[in-house]
N, CA, C, O and CB atoms as a CASP TS submission, in Angstrom:
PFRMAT TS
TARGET T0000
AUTHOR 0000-0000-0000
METHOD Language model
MODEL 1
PARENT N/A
ATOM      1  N   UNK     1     -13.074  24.821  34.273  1.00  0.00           N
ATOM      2  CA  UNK     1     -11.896  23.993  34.292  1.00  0.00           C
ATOM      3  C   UNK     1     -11.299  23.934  32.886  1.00  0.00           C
ATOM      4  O   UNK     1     -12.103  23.955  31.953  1.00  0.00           O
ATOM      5  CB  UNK     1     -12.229  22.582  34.816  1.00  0.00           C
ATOM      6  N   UNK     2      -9.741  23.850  32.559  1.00  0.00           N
ATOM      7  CA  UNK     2      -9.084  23.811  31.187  1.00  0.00           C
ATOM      8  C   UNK     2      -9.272  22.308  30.647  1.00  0.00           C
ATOM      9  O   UNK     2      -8.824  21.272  31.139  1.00  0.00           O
ATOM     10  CB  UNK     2      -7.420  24.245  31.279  1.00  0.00           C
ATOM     11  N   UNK     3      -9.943  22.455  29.668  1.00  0.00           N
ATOM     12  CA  UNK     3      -9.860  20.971  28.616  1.00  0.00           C
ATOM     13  C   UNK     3      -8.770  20.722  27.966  1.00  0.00           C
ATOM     14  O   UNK     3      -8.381  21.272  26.935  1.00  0.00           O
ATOM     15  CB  UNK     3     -10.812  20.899  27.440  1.00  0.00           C
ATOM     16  N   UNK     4      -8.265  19.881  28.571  1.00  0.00           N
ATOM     17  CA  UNK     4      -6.540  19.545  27.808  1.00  0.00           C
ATOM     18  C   UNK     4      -6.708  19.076  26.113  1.00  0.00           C
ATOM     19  O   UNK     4      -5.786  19.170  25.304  1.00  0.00           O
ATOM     20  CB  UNK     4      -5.592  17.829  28.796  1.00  0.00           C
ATOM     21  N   UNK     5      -8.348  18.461  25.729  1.00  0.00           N
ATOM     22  CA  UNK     5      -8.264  17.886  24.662  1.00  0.00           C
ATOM     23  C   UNK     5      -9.617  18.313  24.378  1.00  0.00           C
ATOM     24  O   UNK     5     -10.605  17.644  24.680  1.00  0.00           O
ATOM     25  CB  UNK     5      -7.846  16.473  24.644  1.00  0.00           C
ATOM     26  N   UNK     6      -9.662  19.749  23.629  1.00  0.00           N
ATOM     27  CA  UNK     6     -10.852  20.463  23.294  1.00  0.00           C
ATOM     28  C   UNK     6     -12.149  19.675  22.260  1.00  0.00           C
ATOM     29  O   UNK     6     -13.379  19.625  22.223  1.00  0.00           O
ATOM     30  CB  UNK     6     -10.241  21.759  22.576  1.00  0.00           C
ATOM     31  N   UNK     7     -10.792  19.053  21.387  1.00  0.00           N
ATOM     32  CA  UNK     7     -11.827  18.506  19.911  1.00  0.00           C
ATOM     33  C   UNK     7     -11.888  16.985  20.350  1.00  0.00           C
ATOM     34  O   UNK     7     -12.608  16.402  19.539  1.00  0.00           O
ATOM     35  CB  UNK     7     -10.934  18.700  17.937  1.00  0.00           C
ATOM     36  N   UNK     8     -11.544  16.351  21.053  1.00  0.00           N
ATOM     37  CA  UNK     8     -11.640  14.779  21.488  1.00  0.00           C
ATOM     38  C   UNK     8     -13.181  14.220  20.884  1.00  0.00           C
ATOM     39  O   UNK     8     -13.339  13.402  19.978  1.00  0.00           O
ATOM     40  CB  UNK     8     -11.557  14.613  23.442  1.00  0.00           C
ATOM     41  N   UNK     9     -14.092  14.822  21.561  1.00  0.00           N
ATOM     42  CA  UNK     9     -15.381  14.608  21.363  1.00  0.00           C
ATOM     43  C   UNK     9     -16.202  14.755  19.953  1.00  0.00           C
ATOM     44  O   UNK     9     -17.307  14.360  19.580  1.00  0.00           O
ATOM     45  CB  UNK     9     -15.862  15.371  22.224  1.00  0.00           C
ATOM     46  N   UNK    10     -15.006  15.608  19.263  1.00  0.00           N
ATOM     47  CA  UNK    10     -15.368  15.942  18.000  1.00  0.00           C
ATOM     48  C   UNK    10     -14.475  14.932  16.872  1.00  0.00           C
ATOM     49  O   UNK    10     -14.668  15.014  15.659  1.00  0.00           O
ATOM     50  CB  UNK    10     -15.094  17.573  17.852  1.00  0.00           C
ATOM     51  N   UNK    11     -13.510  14.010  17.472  1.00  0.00           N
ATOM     52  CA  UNK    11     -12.841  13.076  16.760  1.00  0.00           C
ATOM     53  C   UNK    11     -13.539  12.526  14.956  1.00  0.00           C
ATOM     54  O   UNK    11     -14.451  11.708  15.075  1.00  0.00           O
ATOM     55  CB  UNK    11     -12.838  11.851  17.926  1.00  0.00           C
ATOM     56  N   UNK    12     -13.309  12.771  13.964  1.00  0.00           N
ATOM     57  CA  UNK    12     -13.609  12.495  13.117  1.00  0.00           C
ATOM     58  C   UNK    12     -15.160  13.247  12.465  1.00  0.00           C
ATOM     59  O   UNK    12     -16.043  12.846  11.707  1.00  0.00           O
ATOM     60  CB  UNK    12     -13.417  11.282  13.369  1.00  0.00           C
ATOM     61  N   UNK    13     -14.958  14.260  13.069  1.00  0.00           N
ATOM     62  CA  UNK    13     -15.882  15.375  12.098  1.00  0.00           C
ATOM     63  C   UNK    13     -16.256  15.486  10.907  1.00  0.00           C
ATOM     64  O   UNK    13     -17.300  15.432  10.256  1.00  0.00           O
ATOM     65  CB  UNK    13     -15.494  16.379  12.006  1.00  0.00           C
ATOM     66  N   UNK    14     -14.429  15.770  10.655  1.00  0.00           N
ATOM     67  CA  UNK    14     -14.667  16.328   8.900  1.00  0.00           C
ATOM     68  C   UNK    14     -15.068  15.370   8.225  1.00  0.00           C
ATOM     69  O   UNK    14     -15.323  15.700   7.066  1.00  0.00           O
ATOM     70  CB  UNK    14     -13.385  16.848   8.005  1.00  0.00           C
ATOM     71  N   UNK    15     -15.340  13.649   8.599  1.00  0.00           N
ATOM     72  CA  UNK    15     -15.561  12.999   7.582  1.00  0.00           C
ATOM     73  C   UNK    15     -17.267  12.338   7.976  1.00  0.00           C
ATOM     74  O   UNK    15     -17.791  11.227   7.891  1.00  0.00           O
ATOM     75  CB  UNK    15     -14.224  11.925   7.353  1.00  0.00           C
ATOM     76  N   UNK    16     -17.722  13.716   8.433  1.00  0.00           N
ATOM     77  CA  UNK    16     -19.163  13.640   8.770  1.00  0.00           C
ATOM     78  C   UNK    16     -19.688  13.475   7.572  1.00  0.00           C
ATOM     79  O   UNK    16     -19.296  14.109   6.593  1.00  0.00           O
ATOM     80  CB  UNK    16     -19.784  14.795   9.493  1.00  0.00           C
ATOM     81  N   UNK    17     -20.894  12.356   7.529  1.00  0.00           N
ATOM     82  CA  UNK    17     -21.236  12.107   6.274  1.00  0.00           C
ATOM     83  C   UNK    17     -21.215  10.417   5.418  1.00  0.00           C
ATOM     84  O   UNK    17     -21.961   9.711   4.739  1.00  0.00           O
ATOM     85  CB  UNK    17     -20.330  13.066   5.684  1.00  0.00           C
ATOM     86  N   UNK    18     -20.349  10.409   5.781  1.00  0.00           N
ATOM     87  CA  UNK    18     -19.517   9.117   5.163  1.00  0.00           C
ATOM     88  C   UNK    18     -19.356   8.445   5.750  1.00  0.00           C
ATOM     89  O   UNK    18     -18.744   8.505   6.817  1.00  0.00           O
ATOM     90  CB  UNK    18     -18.448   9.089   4.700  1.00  0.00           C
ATOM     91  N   UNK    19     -19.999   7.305   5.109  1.00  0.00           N
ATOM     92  CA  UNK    19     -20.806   5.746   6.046  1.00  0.00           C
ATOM     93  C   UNK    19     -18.915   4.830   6.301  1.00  0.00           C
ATOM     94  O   UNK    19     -17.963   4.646   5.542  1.00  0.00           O
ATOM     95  CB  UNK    19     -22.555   4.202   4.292  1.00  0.00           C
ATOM     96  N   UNK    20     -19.148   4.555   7.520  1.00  0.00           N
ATOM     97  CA  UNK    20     -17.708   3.838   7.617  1.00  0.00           C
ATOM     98  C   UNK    20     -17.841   2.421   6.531  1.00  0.00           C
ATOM     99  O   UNK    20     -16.781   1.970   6.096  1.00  0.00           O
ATOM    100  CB  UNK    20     -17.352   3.293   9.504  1.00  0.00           C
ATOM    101  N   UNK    21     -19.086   1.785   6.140  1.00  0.00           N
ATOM    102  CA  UNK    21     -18.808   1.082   5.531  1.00  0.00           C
ATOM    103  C   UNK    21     -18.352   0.957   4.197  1.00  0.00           C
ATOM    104  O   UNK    21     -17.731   0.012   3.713  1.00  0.00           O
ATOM    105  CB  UNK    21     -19.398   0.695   5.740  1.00  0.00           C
ATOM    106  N   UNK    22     -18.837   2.329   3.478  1.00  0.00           N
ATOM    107  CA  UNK    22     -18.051   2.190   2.406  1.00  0.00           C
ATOM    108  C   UNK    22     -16.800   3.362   2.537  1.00  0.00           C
ATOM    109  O   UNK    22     -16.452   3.765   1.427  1.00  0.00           O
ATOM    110  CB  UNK    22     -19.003   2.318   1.087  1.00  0.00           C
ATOM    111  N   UNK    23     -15.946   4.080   3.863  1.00  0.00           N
ATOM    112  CA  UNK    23     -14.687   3.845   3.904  1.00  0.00           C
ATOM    113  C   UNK    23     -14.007   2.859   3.703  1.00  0.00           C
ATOM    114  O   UNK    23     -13.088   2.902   2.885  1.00  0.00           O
ATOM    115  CB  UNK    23     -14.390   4.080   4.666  1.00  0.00           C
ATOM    116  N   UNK    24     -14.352   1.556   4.519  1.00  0.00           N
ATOM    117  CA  UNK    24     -14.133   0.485   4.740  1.00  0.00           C
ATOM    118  C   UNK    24     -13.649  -0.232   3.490  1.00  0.00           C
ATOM    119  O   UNK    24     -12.545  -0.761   3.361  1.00  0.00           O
ATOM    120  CB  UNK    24     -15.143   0.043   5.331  1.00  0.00           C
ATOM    121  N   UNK    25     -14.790  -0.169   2.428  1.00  0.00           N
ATOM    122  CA  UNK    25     -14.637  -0.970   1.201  1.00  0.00           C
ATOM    123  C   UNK    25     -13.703   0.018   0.279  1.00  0.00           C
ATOM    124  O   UNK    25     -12.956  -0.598  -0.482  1.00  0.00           O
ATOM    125  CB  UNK    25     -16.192  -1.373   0.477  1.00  0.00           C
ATOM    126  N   UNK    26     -13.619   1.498   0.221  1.00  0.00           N
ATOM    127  CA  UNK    26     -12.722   2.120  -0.448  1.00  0.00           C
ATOM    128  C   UNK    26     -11.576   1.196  -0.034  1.00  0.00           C
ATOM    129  O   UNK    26     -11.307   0.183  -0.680  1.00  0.00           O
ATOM    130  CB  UNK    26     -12.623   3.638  -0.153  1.00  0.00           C
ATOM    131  N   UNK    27     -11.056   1.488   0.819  1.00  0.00           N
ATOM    132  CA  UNK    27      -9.814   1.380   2.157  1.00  0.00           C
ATOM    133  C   UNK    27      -9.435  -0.327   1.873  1.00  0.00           C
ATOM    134  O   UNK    27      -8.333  -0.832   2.091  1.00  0.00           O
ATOM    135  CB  UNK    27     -10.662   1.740   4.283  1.00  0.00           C
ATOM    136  N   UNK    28     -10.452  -0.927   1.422  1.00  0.00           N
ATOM    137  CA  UNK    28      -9.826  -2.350   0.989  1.00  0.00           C
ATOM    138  C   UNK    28      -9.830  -2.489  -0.485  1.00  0.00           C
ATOM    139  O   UNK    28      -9.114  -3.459  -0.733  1.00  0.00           O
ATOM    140  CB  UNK    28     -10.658  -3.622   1.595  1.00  0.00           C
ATOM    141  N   UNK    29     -10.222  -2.061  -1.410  1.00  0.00           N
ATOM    142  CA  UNK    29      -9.737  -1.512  -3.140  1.00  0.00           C
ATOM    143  C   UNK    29      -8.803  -0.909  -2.952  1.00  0.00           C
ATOM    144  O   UNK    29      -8.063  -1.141  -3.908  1.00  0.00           O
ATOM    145  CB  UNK    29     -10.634  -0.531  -4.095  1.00  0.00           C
ATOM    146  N   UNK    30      -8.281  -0.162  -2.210  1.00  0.00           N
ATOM    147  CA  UNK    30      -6.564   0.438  -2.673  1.00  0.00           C
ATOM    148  C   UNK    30      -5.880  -0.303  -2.141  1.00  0.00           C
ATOM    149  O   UNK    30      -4.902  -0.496  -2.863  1.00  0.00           O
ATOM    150  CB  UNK    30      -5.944   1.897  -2.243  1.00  0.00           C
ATOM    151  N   UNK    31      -5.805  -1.036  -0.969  1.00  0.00           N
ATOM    152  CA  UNK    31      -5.100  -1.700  -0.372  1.00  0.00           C
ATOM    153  C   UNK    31      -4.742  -3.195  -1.337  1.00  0.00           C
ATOM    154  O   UNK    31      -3.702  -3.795  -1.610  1.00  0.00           O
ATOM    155  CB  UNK    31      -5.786  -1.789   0.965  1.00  0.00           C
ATOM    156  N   UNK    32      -5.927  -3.361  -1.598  1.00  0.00           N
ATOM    157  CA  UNK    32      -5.988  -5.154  -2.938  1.00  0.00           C
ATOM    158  C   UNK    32      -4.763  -4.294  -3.857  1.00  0.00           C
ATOM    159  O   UNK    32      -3.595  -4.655  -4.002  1.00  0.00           O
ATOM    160  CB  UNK    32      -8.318  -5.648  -4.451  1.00  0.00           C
ATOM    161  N   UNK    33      -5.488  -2.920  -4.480  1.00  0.00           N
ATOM    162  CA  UNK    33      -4.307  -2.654  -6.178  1.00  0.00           C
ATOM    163  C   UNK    33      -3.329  -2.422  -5.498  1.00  0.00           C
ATOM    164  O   UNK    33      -2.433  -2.582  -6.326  1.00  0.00           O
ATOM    165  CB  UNK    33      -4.500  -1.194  -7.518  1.00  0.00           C
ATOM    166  N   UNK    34      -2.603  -2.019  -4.101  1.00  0.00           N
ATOM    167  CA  UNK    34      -1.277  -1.458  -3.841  1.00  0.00           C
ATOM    168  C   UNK    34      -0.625  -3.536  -3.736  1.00  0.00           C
ATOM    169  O   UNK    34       0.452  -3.936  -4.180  1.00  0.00           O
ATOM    170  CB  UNK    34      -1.225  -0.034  -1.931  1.00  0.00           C
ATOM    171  N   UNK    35      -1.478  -4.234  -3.178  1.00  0.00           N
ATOM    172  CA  UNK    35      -0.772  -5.179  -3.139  1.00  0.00           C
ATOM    173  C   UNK    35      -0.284  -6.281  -4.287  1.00  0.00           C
ATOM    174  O   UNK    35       0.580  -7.150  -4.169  1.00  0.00           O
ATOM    175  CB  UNK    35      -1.292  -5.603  -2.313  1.00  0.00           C
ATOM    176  N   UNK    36      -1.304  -5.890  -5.696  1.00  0.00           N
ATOM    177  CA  UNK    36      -1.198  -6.520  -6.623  1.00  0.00           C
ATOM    178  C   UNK    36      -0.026  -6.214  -7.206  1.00  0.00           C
ATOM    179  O   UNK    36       0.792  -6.998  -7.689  1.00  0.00           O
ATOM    180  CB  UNK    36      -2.149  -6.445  -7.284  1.00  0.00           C
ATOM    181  N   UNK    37       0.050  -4.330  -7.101  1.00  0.00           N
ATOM    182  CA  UNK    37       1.270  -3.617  -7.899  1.00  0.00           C
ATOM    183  C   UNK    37       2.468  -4.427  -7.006  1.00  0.00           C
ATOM    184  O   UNK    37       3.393  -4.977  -7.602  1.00  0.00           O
ATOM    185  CB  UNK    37       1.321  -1.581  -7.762  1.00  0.00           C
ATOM    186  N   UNK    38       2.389  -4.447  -5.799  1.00  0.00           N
ATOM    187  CA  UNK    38       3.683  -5.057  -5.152  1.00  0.00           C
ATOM    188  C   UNK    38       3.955  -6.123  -5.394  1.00  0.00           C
ATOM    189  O   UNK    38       5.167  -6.327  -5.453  1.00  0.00           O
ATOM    190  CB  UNK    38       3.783  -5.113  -3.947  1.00  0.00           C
ATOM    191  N   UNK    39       2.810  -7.613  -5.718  1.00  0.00           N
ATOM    192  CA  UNK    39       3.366  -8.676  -6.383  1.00  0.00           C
ATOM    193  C   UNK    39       3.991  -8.904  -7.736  1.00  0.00           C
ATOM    194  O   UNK    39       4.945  -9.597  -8.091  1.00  0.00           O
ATOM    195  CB  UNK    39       2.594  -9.353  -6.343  1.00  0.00           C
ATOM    196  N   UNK    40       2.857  -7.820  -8.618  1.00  0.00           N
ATOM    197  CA  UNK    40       3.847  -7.741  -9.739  1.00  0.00           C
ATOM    198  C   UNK    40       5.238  -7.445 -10.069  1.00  0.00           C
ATOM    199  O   UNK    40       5.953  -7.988 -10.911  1.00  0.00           O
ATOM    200  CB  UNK    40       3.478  -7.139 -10.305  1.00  0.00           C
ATOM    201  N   UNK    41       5.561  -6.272  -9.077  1.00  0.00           N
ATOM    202  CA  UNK    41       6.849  -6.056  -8.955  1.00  0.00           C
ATOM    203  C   UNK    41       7.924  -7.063  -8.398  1.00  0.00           C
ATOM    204  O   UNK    41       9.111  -6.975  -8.710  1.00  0.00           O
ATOM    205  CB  UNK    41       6.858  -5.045  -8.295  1.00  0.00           C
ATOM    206  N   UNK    42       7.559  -7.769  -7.778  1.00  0.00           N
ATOM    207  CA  UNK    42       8.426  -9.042  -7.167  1.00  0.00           C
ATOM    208  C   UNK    42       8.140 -10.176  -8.426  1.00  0.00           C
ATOM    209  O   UNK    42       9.162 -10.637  -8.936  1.00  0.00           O
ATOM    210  CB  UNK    42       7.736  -9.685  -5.355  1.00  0.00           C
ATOM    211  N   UNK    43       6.822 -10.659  -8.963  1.00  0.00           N
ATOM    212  CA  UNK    43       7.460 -11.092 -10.319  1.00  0.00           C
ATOM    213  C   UNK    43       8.725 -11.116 -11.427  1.00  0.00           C
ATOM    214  O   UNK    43       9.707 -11.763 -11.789  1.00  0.00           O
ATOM    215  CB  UNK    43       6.878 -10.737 -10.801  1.00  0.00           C
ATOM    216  N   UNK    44       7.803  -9.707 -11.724  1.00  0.00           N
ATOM    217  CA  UNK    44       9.581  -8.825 -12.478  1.00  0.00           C
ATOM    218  C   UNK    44      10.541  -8.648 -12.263  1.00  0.00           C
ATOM    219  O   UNK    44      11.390  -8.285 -13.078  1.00  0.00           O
ATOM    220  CB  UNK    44       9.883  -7.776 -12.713  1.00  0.00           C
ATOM    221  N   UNK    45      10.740  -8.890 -10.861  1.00  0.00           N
ATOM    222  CA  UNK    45      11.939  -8.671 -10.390  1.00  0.00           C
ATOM    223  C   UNK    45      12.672 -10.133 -10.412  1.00  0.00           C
ATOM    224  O   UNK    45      13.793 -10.326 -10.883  1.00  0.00           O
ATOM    225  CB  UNK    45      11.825  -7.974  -8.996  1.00  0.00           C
ATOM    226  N   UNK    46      11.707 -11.279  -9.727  1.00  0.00           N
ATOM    227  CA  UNK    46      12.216 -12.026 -10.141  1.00  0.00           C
ATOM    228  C   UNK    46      12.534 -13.119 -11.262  1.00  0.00           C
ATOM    229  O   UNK    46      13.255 -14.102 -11.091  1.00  0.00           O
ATOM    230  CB  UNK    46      12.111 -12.114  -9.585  1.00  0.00           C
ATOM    231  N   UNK    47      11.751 -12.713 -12.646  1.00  0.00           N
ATOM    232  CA  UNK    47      11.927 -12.855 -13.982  1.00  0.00           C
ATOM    233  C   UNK    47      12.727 -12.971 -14.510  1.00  0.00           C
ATOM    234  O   UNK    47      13.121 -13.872 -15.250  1.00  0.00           O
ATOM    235  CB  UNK    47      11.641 -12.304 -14.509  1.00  0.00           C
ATOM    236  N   UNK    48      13.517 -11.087 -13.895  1.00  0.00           N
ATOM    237  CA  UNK    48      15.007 -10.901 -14.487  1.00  0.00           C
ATOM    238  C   UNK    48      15.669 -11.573 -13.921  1.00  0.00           C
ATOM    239  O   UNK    48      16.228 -12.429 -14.606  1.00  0.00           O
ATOM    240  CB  UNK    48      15.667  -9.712 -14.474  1.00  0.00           C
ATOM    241  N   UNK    49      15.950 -11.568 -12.514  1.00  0.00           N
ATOM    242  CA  UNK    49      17.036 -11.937 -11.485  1.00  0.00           C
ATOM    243  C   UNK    49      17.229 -13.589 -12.472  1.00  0.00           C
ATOM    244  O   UNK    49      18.332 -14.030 -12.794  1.00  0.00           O
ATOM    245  CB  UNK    49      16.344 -11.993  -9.363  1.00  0.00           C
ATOM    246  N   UNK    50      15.874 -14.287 -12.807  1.00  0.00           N
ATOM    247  CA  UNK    50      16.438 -15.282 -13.780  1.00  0.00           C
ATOM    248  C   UNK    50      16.902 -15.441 -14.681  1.00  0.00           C
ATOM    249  O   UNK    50      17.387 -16.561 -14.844  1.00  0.00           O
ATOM    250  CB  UNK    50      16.075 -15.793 -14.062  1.00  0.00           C
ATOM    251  N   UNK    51      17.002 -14.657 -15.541  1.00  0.00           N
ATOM    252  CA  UNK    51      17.275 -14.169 -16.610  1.00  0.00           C
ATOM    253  C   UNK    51      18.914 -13.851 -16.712  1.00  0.00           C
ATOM    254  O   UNK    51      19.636 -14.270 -17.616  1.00  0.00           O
ATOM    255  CB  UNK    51      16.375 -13.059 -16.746  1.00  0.00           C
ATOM    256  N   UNK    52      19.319 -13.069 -15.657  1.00  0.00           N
ATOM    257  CA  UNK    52      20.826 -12.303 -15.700  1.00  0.00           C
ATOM    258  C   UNK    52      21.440 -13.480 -14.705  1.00  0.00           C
ATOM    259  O   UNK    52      22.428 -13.078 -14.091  1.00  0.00           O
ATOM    260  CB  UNK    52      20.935 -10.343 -14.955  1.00  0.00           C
ATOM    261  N   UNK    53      21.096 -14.731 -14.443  1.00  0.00           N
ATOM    262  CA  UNK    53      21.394 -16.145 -13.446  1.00  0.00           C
ATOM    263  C   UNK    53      21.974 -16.443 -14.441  1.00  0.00           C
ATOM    264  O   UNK    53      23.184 -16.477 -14.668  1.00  0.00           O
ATOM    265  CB  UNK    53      20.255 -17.297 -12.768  1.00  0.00           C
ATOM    266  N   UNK    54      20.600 -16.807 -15.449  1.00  0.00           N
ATOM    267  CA  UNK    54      21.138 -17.756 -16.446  1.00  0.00           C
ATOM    268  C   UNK    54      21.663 -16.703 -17.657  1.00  0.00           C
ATOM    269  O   UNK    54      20.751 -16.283 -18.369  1.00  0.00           O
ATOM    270  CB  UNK    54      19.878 -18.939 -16.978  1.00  0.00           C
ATOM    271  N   UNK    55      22.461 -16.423 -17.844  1.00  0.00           N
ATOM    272  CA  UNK    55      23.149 -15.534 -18.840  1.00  0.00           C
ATOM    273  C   UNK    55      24.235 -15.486 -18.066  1.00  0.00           C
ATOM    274  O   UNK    55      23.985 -15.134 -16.913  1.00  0.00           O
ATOM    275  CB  UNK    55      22.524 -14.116 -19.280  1.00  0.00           C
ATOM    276  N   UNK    56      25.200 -15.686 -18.268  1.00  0.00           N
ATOM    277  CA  UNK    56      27.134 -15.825 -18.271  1.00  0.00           C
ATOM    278  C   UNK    56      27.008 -14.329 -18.821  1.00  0.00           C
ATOM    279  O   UNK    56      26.969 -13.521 -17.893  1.00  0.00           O
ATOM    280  CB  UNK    56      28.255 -17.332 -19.650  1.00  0.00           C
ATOM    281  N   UNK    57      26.938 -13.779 -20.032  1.00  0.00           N
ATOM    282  CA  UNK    57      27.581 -12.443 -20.380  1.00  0.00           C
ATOM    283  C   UNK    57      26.812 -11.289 -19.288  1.00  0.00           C
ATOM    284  O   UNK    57      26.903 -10.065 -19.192  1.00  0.00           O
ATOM    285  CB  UNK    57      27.278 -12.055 -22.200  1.00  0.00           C
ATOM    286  N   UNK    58      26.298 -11.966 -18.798  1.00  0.00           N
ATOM    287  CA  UNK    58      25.297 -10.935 -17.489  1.00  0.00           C
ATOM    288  C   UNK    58      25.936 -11.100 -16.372  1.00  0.00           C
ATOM    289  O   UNK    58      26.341 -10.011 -15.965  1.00  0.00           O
ATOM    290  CB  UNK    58      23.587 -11.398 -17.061  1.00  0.00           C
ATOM    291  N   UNK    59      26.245 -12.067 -15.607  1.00  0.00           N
ATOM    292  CA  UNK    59      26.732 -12.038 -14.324  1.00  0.00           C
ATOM    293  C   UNK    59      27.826 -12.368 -14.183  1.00  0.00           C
ATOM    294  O   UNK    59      28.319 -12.015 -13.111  1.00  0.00           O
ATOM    295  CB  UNK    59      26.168 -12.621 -13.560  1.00  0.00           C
ATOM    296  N   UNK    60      28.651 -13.101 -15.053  1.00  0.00           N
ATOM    297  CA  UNK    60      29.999 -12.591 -14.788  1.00  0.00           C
ATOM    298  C   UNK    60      30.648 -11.607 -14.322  1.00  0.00           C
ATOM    299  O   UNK    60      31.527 -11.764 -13.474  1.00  0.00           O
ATOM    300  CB  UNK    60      30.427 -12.567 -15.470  1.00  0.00           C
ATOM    301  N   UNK    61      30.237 -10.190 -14.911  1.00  0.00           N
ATOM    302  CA  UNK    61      31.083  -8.995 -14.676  1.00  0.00           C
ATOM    303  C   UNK    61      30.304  -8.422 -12.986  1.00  0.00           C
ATOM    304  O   UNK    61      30.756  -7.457 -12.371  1.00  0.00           O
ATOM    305  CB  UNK    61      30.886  -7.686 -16.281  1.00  0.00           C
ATOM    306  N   UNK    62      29.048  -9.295 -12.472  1.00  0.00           N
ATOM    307  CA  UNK    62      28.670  -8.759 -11.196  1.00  0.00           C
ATOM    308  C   UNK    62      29.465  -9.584 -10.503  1.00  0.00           C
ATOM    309  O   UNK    62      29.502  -9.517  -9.274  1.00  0.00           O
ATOM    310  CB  UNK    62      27.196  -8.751 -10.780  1.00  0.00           C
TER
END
């Protein structure tokens, strides 16, 4: 009979080897620094946004 889904059974092979738990803990260290970099950036962002508020020679011409 044709197997519509040859490798199904073989789902996650290549990462034979490698304990899901420390995927797991990789997979939550990049996820913590991607979210830190993203708060910092909303800091800075909103630092300036105070910054060019309070400055007249800044937002006037926006």
């Amino acid at each position: 009979m044709f197997d519509q889904y040859p490798n199904q059974s073989r789902w996650g092979a290549g990462a034979a080897g490698v304990d899901r738990a420390a995927f797991d803990e990789g997979l939550r260290k990049h996820m913590l620094r991607v979210y830190n970099f993203m708060m910092l950036g909303l800091g800075v962002t909103g630092l300036v946004a105070l910054f060019v508020a309070s400055t007249p020679a800044l937002y006037v011409p926006i």
